[in-house]
C-alpha positions as CSV (number, residue, x, y, z in Angstrom):
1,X,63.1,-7.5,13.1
2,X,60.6,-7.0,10.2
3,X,58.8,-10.5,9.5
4,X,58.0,-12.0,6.5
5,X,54.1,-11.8,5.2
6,X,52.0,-13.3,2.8
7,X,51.6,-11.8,-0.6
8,X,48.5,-9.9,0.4
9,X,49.4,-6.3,0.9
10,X,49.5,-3.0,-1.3
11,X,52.8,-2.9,-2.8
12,X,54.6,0.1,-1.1
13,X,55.6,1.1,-4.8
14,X,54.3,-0.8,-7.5
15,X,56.6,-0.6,-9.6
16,X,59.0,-2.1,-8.1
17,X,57.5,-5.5,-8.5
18,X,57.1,-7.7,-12.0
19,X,54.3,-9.9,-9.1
20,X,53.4,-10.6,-5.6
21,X,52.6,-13.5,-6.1
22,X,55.0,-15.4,-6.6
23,X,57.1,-12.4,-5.7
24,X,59.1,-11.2,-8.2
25,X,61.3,-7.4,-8.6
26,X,60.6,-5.5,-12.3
27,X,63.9,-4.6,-13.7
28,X,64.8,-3.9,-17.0
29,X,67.2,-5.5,-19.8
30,X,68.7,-3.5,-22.3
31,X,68.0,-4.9,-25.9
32,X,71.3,-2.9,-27.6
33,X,73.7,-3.8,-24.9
34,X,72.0,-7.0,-22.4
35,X,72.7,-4.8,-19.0
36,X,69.9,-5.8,-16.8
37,X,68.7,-2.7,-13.6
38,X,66.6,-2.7,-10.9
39,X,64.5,-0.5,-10.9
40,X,63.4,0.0,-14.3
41,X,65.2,2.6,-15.8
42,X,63.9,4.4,-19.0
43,X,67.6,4.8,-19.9
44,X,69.8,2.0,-20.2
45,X,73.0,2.9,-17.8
46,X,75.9,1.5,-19.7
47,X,74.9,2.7,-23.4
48,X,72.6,5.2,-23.1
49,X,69.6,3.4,-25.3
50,X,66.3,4.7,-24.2
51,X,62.5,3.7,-24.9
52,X,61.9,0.6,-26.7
53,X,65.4,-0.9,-25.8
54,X,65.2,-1.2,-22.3
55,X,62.6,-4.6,-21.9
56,X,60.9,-5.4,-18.8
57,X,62.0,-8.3,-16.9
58,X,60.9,-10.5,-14.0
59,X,64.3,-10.9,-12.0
60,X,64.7,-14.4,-10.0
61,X,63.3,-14.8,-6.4
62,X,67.1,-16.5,-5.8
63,X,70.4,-14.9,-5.0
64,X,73.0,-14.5,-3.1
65,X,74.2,-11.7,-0.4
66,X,77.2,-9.7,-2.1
67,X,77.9,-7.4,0.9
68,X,75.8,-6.8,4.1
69,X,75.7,-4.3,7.0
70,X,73.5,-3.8,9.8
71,X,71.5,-0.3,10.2
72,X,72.2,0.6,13.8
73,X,70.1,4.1,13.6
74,X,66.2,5.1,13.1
75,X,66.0,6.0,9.2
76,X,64.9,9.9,8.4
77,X,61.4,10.9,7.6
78,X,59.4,9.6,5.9
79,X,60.2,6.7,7.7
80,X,58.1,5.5,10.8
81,X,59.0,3.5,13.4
82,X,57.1,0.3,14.3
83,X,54.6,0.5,17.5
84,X,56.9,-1.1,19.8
85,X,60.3,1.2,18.2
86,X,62.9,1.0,16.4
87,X,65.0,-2.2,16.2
88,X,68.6,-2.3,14.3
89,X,68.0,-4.2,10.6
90,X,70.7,-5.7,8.6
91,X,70.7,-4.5,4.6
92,X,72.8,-5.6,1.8
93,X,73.4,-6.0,-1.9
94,X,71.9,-9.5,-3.1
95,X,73.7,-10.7,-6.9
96,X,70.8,-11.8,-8.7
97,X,73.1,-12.8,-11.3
98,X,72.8,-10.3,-13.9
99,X,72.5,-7.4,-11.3
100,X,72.8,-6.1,-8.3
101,X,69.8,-5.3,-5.6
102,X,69.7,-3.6,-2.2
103,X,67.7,-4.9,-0.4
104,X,66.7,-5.2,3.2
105,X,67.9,-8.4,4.3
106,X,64.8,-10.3,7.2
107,X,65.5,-13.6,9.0
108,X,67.7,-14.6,11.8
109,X,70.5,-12.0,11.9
110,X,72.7,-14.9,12.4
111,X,72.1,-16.4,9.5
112,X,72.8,-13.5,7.3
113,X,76.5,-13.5,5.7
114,X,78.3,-12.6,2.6
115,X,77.9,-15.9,-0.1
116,X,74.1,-17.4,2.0
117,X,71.6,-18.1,-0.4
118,X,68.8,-16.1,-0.1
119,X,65.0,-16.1,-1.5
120,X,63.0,-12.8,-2.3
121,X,59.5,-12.0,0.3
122,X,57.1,-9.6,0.6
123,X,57.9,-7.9,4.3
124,X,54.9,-5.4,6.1
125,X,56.6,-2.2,6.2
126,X,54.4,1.1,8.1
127,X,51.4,0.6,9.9
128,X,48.7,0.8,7.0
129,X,49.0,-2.7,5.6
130,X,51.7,-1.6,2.8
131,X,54.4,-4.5,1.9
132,X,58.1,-4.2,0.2
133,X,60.6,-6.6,-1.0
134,X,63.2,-8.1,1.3
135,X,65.5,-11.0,1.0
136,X,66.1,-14.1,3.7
137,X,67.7,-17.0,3.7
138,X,66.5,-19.6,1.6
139,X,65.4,-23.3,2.6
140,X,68.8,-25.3,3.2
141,X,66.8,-27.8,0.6
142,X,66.7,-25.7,-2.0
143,X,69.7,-26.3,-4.7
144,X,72.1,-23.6,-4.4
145,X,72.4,-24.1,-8.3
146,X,68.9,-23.4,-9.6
147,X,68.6,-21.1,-12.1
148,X,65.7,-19.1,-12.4
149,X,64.4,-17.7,-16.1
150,X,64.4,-14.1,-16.5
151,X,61.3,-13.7,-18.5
């Protein structure tokens, strides 16, 4: 199972993240039509508004699993398995509230389900110190009604 690291790291793909630090995933919001995407898009995918009307966003670090399934076979290339092989990971959709994410899904495979409340980290993914987003499940302490700002 991929473990969870501290923000230090290159960013697998930049772009994907608004910070490391807290971590936090870039999306974008439309300005003519409020649809929020991850990742950002240069065209909004509901109305078609392009350039200036698509706003970056910071998306919360909270969520909730939508859907889940567990990835029982070795990814194609470019992917490369850890030193000591491949080992089944569970993936998922996490609702962010105004979207959607896939997202790798680390932690105790038994605590992963549809409706757990889950937190946004910064996983080591290859062998040259790169890092990527995943979701686990969050602190049992942590309200399951916060509501994290956008912006």
């Amino acid at each position: 199972m991929t473990s969870a690291v501290t923000p230090r790291g290159v960013p697998i793909d930049p772009a994907l993240f608004a910070s490391l630090d807290p971590p936090r995933l870039a999306g974008g919001r439309c300005g003519n039509c409020a649809t929020t995407v991850f990742p950002v898009a240069a065209a909004c995918p509901r109305c078609s508004a392009d350039g200036p009307a698509m706003a970056p966003v910071a998306l919360p670090g909270h969520g909730t699993i939508w859907t889940l399934t567990s990835q029982g076979f070795e990814p194609k290339p470019p992917y490369t398995p850890p030193p000591d092989g491949f080992r089944p990971y569970a993936v998922g959709y996490v609702d962010l509230g105004d979207v959607l994410v896939e997202s790798l899904l680390a932690g105790d495979p038994a605590a992963l389900d549809i409706g757990v409340r889950v937190r946004l980290t910064l996983v080591q993914t290859g062998t040259a110190g790169e890092v990527t987003y995943a979701f686990e499940p969050a602190e049992p302490a942590e309200p399951a009604g916060e509501k994290e700002t956008g912006t």
